[in-house]
VOBA-1610 file (N, C-alpha, C; in pm, whole numbers, padded with zeros to 5 digits, always signed):
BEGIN
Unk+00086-00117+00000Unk+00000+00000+00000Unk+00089+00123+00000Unk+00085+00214-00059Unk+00142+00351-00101Unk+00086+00401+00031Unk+00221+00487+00038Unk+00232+00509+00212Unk+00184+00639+00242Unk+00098+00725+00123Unk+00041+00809+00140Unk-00143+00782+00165Unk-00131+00645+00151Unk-00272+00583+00118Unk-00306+00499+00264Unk-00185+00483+00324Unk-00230+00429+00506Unk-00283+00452+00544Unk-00367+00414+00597Unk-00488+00471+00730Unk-00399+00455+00897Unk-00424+00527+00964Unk-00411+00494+01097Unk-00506+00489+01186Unk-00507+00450+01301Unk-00627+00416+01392Unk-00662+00533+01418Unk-00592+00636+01403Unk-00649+00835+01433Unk-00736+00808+01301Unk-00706+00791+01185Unk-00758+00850+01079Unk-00893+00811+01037Unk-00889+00640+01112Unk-01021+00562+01097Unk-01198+00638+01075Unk-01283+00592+01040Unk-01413+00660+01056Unk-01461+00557+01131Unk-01549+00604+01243Unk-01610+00521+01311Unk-01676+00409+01233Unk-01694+00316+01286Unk-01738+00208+01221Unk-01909+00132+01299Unk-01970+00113+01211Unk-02117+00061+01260Unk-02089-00100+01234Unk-02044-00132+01303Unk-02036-00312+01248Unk-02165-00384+01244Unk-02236-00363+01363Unk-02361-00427+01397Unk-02399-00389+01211Unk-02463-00248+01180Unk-02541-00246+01111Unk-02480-00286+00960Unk-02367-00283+00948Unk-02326-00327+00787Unk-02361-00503+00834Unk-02301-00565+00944Unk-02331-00698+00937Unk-02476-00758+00888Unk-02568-00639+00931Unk-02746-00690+00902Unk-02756-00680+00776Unk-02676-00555+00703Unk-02711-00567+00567Unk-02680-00648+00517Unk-02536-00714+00507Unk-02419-00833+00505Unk-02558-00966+00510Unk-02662-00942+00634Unk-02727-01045+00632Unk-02831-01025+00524Unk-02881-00943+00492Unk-03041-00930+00418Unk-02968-00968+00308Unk-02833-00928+00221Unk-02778-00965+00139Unk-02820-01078+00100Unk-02747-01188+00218Unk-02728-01310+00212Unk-02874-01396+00196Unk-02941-01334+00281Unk-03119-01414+00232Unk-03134-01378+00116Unk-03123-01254+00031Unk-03202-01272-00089Unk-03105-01369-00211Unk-03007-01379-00173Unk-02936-01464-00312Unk-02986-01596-00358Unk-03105-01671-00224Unk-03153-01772-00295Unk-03239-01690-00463Unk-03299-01587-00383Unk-03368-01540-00537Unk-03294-01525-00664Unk-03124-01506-00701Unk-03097-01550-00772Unk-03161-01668-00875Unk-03127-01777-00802Unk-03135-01896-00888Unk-03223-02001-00840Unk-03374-01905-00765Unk-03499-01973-00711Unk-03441-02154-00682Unk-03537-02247-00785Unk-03514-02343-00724Unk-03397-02434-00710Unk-03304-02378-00769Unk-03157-02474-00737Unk-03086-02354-00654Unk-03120-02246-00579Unk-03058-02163-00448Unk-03004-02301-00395Unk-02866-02273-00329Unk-02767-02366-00260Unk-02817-02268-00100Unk-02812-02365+00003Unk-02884-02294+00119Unk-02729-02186+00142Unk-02718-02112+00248Unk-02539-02070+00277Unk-02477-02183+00336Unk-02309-02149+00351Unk-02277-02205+00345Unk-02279-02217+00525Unk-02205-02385+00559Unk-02226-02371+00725Unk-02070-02287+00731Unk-02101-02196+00819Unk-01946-02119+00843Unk-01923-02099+00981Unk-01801-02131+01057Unk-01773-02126+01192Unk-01689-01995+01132Unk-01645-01879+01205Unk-01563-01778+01166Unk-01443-01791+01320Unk-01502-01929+01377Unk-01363-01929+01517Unk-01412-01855+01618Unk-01515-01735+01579Unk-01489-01601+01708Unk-01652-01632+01773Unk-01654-01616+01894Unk-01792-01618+01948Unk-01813-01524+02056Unk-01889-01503+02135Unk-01975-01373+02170Unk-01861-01424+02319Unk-01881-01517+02360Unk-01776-01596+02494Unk-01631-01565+02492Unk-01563-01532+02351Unk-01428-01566+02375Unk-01366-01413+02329Unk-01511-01336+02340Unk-01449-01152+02336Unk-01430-01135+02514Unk-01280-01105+02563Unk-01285-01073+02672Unk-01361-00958+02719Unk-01409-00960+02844Unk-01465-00844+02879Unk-01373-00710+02900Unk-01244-00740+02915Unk-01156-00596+02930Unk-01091-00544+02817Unk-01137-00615+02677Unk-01068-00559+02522Unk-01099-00409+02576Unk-00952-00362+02542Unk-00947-00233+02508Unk-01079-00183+02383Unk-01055-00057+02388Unk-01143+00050+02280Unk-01088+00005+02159Unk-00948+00044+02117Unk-00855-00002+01987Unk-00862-00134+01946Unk-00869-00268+02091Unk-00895-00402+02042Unk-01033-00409+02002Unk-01135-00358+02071Unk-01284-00406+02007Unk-01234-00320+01873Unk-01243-00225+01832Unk-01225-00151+01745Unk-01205-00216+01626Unk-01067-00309+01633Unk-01025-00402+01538Unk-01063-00498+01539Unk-01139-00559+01588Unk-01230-00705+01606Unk-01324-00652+01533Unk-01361-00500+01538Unk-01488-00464+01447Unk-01455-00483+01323Unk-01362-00411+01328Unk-01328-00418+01120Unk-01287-00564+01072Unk-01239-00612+01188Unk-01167-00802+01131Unk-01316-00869+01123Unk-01429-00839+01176Unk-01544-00914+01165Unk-01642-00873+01013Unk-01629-00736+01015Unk-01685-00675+00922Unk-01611-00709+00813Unk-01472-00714+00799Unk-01461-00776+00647Unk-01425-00884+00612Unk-01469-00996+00719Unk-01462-01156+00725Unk-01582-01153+00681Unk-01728-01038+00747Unk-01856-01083+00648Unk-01865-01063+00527Unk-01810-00931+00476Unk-01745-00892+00346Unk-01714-01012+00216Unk-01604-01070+00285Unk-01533-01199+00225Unk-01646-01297+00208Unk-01734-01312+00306Unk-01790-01439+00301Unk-01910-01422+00241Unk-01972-01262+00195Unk-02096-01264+00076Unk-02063-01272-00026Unk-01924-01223-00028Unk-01842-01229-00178Unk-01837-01360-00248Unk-01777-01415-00121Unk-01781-01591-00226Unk-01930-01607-00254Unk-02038-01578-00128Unk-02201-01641-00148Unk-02240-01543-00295Unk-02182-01487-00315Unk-02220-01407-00481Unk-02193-01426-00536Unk-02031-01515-00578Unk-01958-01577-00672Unk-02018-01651-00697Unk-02038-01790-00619Unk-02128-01885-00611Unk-02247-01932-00657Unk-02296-01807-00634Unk-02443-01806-00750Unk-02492-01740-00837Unk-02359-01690-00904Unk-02329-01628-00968Unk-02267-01718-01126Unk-02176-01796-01058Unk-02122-01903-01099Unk-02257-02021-01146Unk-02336-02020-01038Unk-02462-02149-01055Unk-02524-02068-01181Unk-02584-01971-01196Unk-02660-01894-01265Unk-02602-01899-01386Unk-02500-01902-01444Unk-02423-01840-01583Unk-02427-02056-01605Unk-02374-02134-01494Unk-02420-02253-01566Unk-02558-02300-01648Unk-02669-02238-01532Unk-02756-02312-01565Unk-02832-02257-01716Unk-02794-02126-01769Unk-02805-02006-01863Unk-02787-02074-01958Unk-02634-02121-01978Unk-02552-02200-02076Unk-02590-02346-02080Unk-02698-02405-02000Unk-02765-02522-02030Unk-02870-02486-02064Unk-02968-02384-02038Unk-03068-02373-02137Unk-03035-02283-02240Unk-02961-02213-02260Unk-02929-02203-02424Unk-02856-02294-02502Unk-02779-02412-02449Unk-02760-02517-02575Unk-02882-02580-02573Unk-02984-02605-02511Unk-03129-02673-02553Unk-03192-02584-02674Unk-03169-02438-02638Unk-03264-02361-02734Unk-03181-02379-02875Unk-03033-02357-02875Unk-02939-02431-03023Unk-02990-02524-03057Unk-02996-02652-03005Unk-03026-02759-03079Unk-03141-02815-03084Unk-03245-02743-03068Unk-03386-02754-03076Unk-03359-02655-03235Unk-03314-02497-03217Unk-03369-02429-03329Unk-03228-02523-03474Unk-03136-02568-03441Unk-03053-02679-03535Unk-03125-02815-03579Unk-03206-02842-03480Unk-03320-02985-03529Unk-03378-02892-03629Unk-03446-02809-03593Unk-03547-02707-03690Unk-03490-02636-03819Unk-03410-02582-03834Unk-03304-02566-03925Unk-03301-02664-04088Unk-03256-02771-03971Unk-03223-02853-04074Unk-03344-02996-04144Unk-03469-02930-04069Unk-03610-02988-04122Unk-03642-02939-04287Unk-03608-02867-04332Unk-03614-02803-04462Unk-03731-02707-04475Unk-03820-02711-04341Unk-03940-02575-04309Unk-03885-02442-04224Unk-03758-02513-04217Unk-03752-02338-04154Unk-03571-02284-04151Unk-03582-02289-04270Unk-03472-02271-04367Unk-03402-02117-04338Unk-03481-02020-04223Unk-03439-01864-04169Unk-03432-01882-04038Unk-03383-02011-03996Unk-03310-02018-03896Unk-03179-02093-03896Unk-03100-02105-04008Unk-02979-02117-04032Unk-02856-02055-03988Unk-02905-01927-04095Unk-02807-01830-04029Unk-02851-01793-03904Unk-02957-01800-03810Unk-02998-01756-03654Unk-02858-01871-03582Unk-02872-02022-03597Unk-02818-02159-03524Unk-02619-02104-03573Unk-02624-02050-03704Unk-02496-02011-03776Unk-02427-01939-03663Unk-02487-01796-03613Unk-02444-01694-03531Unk-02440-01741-03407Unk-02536-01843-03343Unk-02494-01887-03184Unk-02430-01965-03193Unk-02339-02033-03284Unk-02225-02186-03291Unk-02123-02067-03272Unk-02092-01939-03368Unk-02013-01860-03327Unk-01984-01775-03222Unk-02074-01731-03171Unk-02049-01658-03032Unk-02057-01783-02932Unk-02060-01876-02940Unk-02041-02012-02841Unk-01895-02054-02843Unk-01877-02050-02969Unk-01692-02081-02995Unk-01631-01996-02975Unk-01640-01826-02973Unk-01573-01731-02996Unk-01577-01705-02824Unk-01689-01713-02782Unk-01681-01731-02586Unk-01595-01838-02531Unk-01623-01936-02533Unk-01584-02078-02475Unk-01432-02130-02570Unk-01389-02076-02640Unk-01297-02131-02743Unk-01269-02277-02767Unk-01381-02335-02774Unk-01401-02478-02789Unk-01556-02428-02923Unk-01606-02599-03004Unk-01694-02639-03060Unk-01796-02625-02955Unk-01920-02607-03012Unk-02066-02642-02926Unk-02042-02834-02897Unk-02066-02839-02768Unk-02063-03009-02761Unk-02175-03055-02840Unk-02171-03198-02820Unk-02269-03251-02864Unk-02397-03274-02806Unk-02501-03236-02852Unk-02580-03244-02720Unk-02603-03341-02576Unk-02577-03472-02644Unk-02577-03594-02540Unk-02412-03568-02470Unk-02304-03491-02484Unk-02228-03449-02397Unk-02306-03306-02293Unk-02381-03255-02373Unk-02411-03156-02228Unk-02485-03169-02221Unk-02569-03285-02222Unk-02762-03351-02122Unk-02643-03468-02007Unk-02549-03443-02020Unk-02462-03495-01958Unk-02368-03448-01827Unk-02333-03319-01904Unk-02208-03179-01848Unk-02357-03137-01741Unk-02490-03120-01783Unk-02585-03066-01712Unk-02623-03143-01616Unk-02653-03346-01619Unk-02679-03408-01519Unk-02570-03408-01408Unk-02475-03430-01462Unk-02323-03389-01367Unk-02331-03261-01282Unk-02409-03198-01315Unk-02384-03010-01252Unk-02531-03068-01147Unk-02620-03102-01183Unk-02754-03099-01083Unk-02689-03197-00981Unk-02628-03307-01002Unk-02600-03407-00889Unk-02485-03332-00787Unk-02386-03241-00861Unk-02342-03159-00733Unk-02386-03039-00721Unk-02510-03008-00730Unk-02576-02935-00656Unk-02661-02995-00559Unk-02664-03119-00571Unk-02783-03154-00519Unk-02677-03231-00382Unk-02553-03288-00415Unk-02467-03298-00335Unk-02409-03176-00246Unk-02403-03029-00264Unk-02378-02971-00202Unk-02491-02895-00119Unk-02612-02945-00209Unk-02752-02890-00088Unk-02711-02954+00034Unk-02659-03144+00015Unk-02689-03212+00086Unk-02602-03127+00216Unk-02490-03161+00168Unk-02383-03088+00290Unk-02380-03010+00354Unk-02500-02932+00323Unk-02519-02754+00384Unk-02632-02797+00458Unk-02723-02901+00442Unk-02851-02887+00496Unk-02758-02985+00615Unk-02677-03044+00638Unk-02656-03177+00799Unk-02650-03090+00906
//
């Protein structure tokens, strides 16, 4: 850190931990709405610290810094819960748009709907030009997709014990 850019404990702004933590929480409830019915519950998280093992004589400066070490351990830990389903969301996107490819590629190549060629033409390219691979085959991703629901459905499991 550029040593004109330090903070010191003078320079600090008071800090509301309680109340960024609640937001930190409302955060965290709405991300099932992300990705409704495959929402992964949170994750189980011990953070080590409990309400018992804050001594009662922490200095002002020690609570102080227990505030900010808590506040951006919750920080860290919506970040991943956003990655996460963030990550789930862009999968499950990219499994229903190779269904909608090779539904409008069955159709295509029926000889009735001959102006959706070039439509199936332009998503093989922005599929290759994203992914820098071929579109799989479909029975590889009714595959890549059963593989993705069973560890989701494996990591519901683990979150719900």
């Amino acid at each position: 850190m550029p040593r004109s850019m330090k903070v010191t404990k003078k320079q600090r702004q008071p800090l509301d931990a309680e109340g960024i933590l609640r937001v930190l929480a409302n955060v965290r409830q709405a991300l099932p709405n992300l990705n409704g019915a495959e929402a992964l519950p949170p994750p189980l998280r011990t953070s080590g610290v409990d309400e018992r093992m804050v001594p009662a004589h922490m200095s002002a400066d020690a609570m102080e810094d227990f505030e900010y070490v808590t506040v951006l351990e919750g920080l860290e830990s919506i970040i991943e819960d956003i990655d996460e389903a963030l990550q789930q969301s862009h999968a499950k996107m990219v499994e229903d748009c190779l269904r909608v490819y090779y539904k409008m590629e069955e159709l295509s190549l029926d000889g009735q709907h001959d102006d959706l060629i070039p439509k199936v033409k332009d998503l093989r390219e922005v599929y290759e030009r994203t992914y820098s691979e071929p579109i799989p085959p479909q029975e590889e991703a009714d595959r890549r997709a059963r593989r993705r629901a069973q560890e989701l459905a494996k990591r519901k499991a683990e979150r719900t014990r």
